[in-house]
Structure formats: C-alpha cells, structure tokens
N, C-alpha and C positions, 0 to 999 in steps of 0.2 A: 108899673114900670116894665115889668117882663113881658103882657101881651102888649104891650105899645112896641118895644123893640121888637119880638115875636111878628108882630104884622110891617115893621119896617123891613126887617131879614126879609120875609116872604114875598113882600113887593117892591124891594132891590132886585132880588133874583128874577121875577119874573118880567120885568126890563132889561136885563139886560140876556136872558134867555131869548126874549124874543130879539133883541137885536145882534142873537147869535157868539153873545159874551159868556163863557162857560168860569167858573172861577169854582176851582177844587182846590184841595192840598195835593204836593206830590207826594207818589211816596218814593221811599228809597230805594236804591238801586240793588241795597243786601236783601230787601225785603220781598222784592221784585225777583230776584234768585233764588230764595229761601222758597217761594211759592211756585216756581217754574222746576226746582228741585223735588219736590212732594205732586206736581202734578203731570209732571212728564211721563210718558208713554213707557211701559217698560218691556221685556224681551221676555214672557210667561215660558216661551216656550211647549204651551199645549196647542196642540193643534185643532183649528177650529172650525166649523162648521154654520152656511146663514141657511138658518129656520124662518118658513115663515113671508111673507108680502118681499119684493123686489123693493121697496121703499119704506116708507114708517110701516110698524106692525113685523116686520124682519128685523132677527136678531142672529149675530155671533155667537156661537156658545161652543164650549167643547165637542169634540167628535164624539169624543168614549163616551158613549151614555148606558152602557151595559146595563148597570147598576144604577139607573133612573126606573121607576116604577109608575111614579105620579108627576103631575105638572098644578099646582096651586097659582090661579091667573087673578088675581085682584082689578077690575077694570076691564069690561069686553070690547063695548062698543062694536062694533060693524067688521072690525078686521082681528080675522081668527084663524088665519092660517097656517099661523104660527102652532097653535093649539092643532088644528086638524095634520100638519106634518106629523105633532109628536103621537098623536094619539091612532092614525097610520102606522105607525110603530111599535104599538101595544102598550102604549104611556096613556092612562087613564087620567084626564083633567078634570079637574076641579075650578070652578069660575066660577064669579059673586061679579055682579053690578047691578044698579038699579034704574040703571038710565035706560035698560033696554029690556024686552019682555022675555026675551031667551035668544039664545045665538043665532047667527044669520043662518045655520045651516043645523043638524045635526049630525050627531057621532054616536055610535053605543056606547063611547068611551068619554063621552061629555057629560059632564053632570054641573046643574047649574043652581043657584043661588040667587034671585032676586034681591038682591041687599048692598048697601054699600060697604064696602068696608074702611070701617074710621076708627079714630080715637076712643068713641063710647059708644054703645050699645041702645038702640031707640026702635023705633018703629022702622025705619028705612034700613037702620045701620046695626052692623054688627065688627064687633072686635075684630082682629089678626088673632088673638088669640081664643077667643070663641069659636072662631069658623074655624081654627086647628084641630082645637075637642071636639067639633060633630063632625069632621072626617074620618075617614078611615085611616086619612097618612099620618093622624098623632103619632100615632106607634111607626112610622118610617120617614121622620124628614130626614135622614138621610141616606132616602130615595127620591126624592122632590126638588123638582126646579121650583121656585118660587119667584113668581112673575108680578110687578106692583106698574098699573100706569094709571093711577087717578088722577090726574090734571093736578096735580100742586100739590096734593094731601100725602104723597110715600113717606114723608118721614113720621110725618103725625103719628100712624099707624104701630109704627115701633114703640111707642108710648107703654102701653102694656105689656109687652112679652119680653119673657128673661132673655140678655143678651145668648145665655147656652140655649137654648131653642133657635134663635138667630144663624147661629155659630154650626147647627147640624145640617140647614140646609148646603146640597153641594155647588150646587148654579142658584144665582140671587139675580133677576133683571131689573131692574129698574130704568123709567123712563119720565 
C-alpha cells in the first residue's frame, strides 16, 4: 500500500510540475521572522578588507591580520589569489586538493598537499584533523585563517575535530 501511494504522490507531482502547479505548505508568518531574525545582517563593526579574485575566489576579511601567521586553504582549484595576496604578506599557506597537481602559480610561502580533505582518511583523502597535526600551525590556530571551499563537503569535514580546535581559529571562510 505505501509504494503504490509513494508512486501516486510522485506522479501527481510531476503533472502537475510540469503543468507549472507548485503545491507546498506555508509557512508562518512568526516563523518567517524568527528566521529573518537569526539570519539578518549584523553591524560587526570590524573593519574589513577584499583579498584575493575581483569575483569568486575574493573574500572580505578583517583588515587587522598582525597576529595571522598561517592561511590553512582546504580546496585550490585554479584561483589562488586570494592565497598569493596573503602570502605577499608573509602569511605562509597551507593548501590540500586533489583535483589539481599543484597550484597555478608558486610562492615560497605555498606549501601544498595533493589530498582531499573529507570526513575520513583514505587514499585520496585526508581528515581536517589530520592535516592540522602534520602542520606546523597545530601549535598556532590561533594564527590561522582557515579557508574550506570543497563544492558541498565544508560541513562534512567538521565531523572529526573538537569544537575548541574550531573555536581557536580567528578567520573561518567558508564557501
């Protein structure tokens, strides 16, 4: 009885999808506030700074970076500019991907990792938390931006590591 309804549901919807008939629940009008409340813009008051590509691959971040030492990039691909401003700077990066064979360019200040970084540890992939202990920045995330843009997997990656580890980075990017 349930995949006979199961296949009527899914081919009600997709009649009347295609004939442009959308049928959801609403939601409420507190609930619709309650979540415009928690995700509204707020006034940080740090003053900020774009690192990095005039488009994707450029990021906002605080100006103060005195007290950044290291840059930890989970995800390279092609656009690195972002990495090559800070490490112009004398911020030594750290980058893991495995979609690419080494960065588009080098830096003295680049050091790279052939790996992915996931949830577990395999031949391609390696932890957030593994790749924190064969750095050098264990001992200083809080000197460390920590940059995550793996097409859909950033949260995954937290799976492993204590939220106070989390907690010591000063700049978190995610994209």
């Amino acid at each position: 009885m349930n995949t006979l309804f199961y296949f009527l549901r899914r081919f009600l919807k997709k009649i009347l999808f295609n004939l442009k008939i959308y049928i959801g629940q609403l939601t409420e009008h507190q609930k619709i506030t309650e979540l415009y409340n928690v995700l509204k813009p707020l006034n940080h008051k740090v003053e900020l700074i774009k690192i990095g590509e005039d488009g994707a691959g450029g990021y906002f971040i605080p100006k103060d970076l005195d007290n950044i030492e290291y840059c930890l990039t989970a995800g390279v691909g092609n656009l690195i500019q972002f990495e090559k401003d800070l490490a112009d700077m004398g911020i030594k990066c750290y980058m893991a991907d495995a979609s690419v064979e080494k960065p588009p360019i080098s830096h003295e200040r680049f050091f790279f990792k052939k790996k992915y970084i996931g949830p577990n540890s395999s031949k391609d992939y390696i932890t957030l938390k593994k790749w924190i202990d064969e750095t050098p920045i264990k001992e200083h995330l809080e000197k460390t931006i920590l940059k995550i843009d793996i097409e859909g997997g950033e949260y995954d990656i937290f799976d492993d590591v204590d939220q106070k580890i989390i907690d010591k980075f000063p700049i978190i990017i995610m994209e």
